[in-house]
C-alpha positions, 0 to 999 in steps of 0.5 A: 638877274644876276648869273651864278656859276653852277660848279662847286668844288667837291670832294663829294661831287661824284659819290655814287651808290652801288648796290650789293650783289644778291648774294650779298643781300637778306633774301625771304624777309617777312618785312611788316605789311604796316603802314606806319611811316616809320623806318622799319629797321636798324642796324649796328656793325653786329646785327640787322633787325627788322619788324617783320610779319607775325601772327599773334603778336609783334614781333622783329628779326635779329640777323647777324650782319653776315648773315646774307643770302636766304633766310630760314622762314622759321628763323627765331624772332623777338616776340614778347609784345602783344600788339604789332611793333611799331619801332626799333632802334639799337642802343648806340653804346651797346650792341647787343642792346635794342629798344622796341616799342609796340601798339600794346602801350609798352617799350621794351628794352632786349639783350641779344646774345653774342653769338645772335638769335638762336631761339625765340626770345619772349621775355625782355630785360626792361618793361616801360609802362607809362603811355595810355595808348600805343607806342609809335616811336622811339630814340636813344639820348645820342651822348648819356648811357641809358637814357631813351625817350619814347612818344605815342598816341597819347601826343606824350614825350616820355624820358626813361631811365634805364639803369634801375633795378626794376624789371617793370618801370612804370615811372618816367623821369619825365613826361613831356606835354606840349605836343596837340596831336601824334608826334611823327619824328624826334631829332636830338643836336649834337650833344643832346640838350635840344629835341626837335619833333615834328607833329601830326599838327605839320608843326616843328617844335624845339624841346628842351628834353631835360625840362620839357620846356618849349623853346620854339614852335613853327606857325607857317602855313607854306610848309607842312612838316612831316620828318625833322632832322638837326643838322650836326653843328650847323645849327639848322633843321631839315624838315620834309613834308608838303607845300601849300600844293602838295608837292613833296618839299625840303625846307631848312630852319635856323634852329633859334628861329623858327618863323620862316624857313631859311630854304625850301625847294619842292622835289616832286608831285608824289605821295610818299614820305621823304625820309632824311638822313644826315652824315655831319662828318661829310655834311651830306644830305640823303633823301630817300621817298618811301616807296620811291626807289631813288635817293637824291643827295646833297651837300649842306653848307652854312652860308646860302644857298645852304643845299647843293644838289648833288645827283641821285642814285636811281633804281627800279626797288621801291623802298618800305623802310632804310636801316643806315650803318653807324659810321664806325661799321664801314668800310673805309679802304673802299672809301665807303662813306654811308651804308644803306638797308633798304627793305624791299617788301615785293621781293621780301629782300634786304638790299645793301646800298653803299654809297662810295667816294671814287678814288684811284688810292686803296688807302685809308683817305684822311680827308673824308673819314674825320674823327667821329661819335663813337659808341661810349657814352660822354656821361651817365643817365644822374649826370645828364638829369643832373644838368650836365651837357657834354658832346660825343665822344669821337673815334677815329676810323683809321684801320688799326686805331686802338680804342684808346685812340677815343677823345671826348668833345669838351662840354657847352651847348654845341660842342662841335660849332665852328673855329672860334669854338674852343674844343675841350679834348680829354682822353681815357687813361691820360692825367688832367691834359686837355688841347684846346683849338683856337682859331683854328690852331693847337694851343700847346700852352695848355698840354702836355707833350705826348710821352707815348706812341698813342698820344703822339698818334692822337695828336697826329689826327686832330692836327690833321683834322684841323688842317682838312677843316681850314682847307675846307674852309679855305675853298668855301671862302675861294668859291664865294669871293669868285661868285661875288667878283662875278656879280659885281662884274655882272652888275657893272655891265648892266649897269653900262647898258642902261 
C-alpha cells in the first residue's frame, strides 16, 4: 500500500464558523413542528423567511434582515395557503419576490413590501394550480427571469411561467412524467440546461428541464440517495442518502454517467437527513445533518481523491433547517465566505453561522471573493423556452463595485467549464466587444481597449481572476507531481525489498 502525504495546500484549510452573539440572532420564532425534510427557510441580503406555526392554515414569517433579538409573537405572516407550507425559496433576481408552495396543491408567488411585512398578506400575486396532490417542493431556474419548477405528491415535475397577465395559471409549460415515486430534492447546473433530482425510489435522475427528456437514471444498490447537488462547473453531483447498512453517506457522480459513483465515504450511524451545500466560488462542500448540530466541511477538487476533509464546526444546537445567504450579502471585509441560518426548534431561535477565512489584512481578499452570479437574469422566460442556454451573469463583490461592473457568461452548455473553455464576456451599456480567454490568456485581438475608468476596472477583475485560477491550477499540478515522485520513490523501495 502506497503512502500518501495527508497535506495539502489550502487556502481554506483553516475556515472556522463563528456563531452570532444572541443578540444578533432571531429569538421567539414559531419554527414549523413539520417533518418534511426540507430546509424550512430562505434568505436574501433584505429578508429572512421561515415556515412557521400556524393554526388554520400555512403560513411563514417575513423579517428584515436586521430584525435581530426577540421577535413580536403576533409579528404579521404570509398566510394565504389553506394547507401547511411545505417550501419557500426567494426569487434570485428579485428581493422582494418569494414562491411558496403547500399541502393545499397550489404554489404561490407573494411581493413583499420594501419596507417589510407590516400586516398579514393573504392574497398572492400568482396562483399555479396544476398539481393533483400536495406541493412538496420548489426551485427557481438559476439564469431565466420567471421561470419556477415545482414537484409533488403527484411524482410530477411542473415548469412555470410566470410573466402572463393571468392572476391564476392553471397551465404549465410543461409537465415532467419520469419520476416512480415522490421527488425529495431538484438541483440545476451552472446555466440551467441539466435538472438533477433525487426520488423516494433512492434513485438520482438527469432531466433535460426544457423537454423533459431523461438523460440519466442511477441503478446502484450500494447507495440510496436521498439529497442531490451539481457541483458548479466540475461536472459531477453530490448526493447524500444512505449505504447498503444505513450508515449516513456522501457519494460523488460523473454527471454524464451514472452507473457507479465515482466516490463515496460513509460519515456516521445516525438517522437524520444530510443536507449539502455547495460554494462553486471557493469549491467548498458543507454538510449539515438535521438534527445534528455539527457542519463538516470539504473541499472538491476535479482530480482524485475528488473530496478533502477539512474540519467541522461543532455545537451543541440541533438544527431543524439551514437558510444560506446568496453570496452577494456578505460580508467581505471580515473575509466571510458563506452564511448560515440555522433554525433551532427547542429554543425557537434563528442562529446566524458565518464561516470565516482567517487573516490578519481588513482588506477586501481578492483571491477568495471571484467574480460570482448576480441577482440579473442572463435571458428571459420566451428565450429559455425558445431553446436558448446562456450562463449567469457574474459580479464582483469588491466594496464599492458599480452595478455595471456585471459580466455576462457567453452561451454553451457549461459556461464556466475550465481554461480550454473560451468565455464569452458581454457587458451592459458597452458596443458588440467581448474578451475571449484562451488558454488561460486575454485574447485582446478581439476587444476593444477600454476608454473609461469602469471598463479598465472591469478588465482589471478578469485579469485578476484569471491569474488566481492559473495559480490555483499551478499548486494543484505541484501537489500532484510531488504525490506521484513519492509513490514512485515508494514503489522502487519495495520493489528492492523483494
Amino acid at each position: 500500500m502506497t503512502w500518501r502525504p495527508q497535506y495539502r495546500s489550502s487556502k481554506y484549510r483553516h475556515v472556522f464558523g463563528k456563531p452570532a452573539t444572541k443578540e444578533n440572532c432571531y429569538d421567539g420564532v414559531p419554527i414549523t413542528r413539520s417533518v418534511h425534510d426540507n430546509h424550512l427557510c430562505t434568505v436574501n441580503p433584505r429578508f429572512i423567511a421561515v415556515i412557521t406555526e400556524c393554526a388554520g392554515g400555512g403560513a411563514f414569517l417575513v423579517l428584515s434582515i436586521n430584525h435581530t433579538g426577540k421577535v413580536d409573537p403576533h409579528h404579521p405572516k404570509v398566510s394565504g395557503h389553506r394547507g401547511n407550507v411545505l417550501d419557500i425559496k426567494w426569487n434570485p433576481f428579485n428581493d422582494f419576490c418569494i414562491a411558496s408552495c403547500s399541502e393545499d396543491t397550489t404554489v404561490k408567488i407573494w411581493d413583499i413590501p420594501e419596507h417589510g411585512v407590516l400586516k398579514n398578506i393573504t392574497v398572492s400575486q400568482k396562483e399555479l394550480q396544476g398539481h393533483s396532490r400536495r406541493v412538496g417542493l420548489i426551485e427557481w431556474h438559476p439564469t431565466a427571469d420567471n421561470i419556477i419548477f415545482s414537484t409533488g405528491y403527484d411524482y410530477q415535475v411542473m415548469v412555470w411561467k410566470l410573466d402572463v397577465p393571468e392572476q391564476v395559471i392553471k397551465n404549465p409549460v410543461r409537465s415532467i412524467s419520469v419520476h416512480s415515486d415522490v421527488v425529495l430534492s431538484m438541483s440545476f447546473n451552472t446555466d440551467g440546461s441539466r435538472l438533477a433530482t433525487s426520488c423516494k425510489d433512492k434513485k438520482i435522475r438527469v432531466i433535460d428541464p426544457r423537454t423533459g427528456t431523461l438523460l440519466q437514471e442511477t441503478d446502484c444498490k450500494s447507495h440510496k440517495a436521498s439529497k442531490v447537488l451539481f457541483l458548479g462547473n466540475l461536472k459531477m453531483l453530490l448526493s447524500t442518502g444512505n449505504s447498503r447498512w444505513n450508515h449516513r453517506q456522501i457519494a460523488l457522480w460523473d454527471q454524464e454517467d451514472l452507473s457507479q459513483p465515482s466516490y463515496s465515504e460513509d460519515l456516521d450511524g445516525s438517522s437524520g437527513v444530510l443536507f449539502p451545500f455547495y460554494d462553486p466560488d471557493t469549491h467548498m462542500l458543507y454538510i449539515a445533518g438535521k438534527g445534528d448540530g455539527n457542519i463538516r466541511y470539504y473541499e472538491i477538487s476535479p482530480e482524485k481523491p475528488y473530496v478533502h476533509y477539512l474540519t467541522e464546526y461543532r455545537s451543541l444546537l440541533p438544527q431543524k433547517g439551514m437558510g444560506v445567504m446568496p453570496k452577494r450579502g456578505l460580508d467581505v471585509c471580515s473575509c466571510e465566505i458563506f452564511r448560515f441560518y440555522k433554525l433551532v426548534t427547542i429554543k425557537s431561535l434563528i442562529e446566524t453561522l458565518s464561516m470565516i477565512v482567517p487573516r490578519r489584512s481588513e482588506s477586501y481578499q481578492e483571491d477568495i471573493y471571484p467574480m460570482t452570479a448576480g441577482n440579473k437574469p442572463s435571458m428571459t422566460a420566451d428565450e429559455w423556452i425558445g431553446g436558448l442556454d446562456k450562463g449567469p451573469v457574474m459580479m464582483s463583490l469588491r466594496p464599492g463595485s458599480k452595478l455595471d461592473s456585471y459580466v455576462e457568461l457567453g452561451s454553451g452548455k457549461d459556461p464556466t467549464d475550465s481554461m480550454e473553455t473560451q468565455h464569452s464576456r458581454s457587458r451592459p451599456g458597452l458596443s458588440l466587444s467581448t474578451t475571449y480567454v484562451r488558454n488561460g490568456q486575454l485574447d485582446s485581438t478581439h476587444c476593444s481597449p477600454p476608454k473609461t475608468e469602469n471598463e479598465l476596472r472591469q478588465m482589471f477583475y478578469k485579469q485578476q481572476e484569471e491569474i488566481r485560477r492559473l495559480k490555483e491550477q499551478l499548486n494543484q499540478k505541484d501537489v500532484r507531481i510531488k504525490q506521484l515522485e513519492l509513490e514512485i520513490k515508494n514503489v522502487r523501495n519495495s520493489q528492492a525489498n523483494l
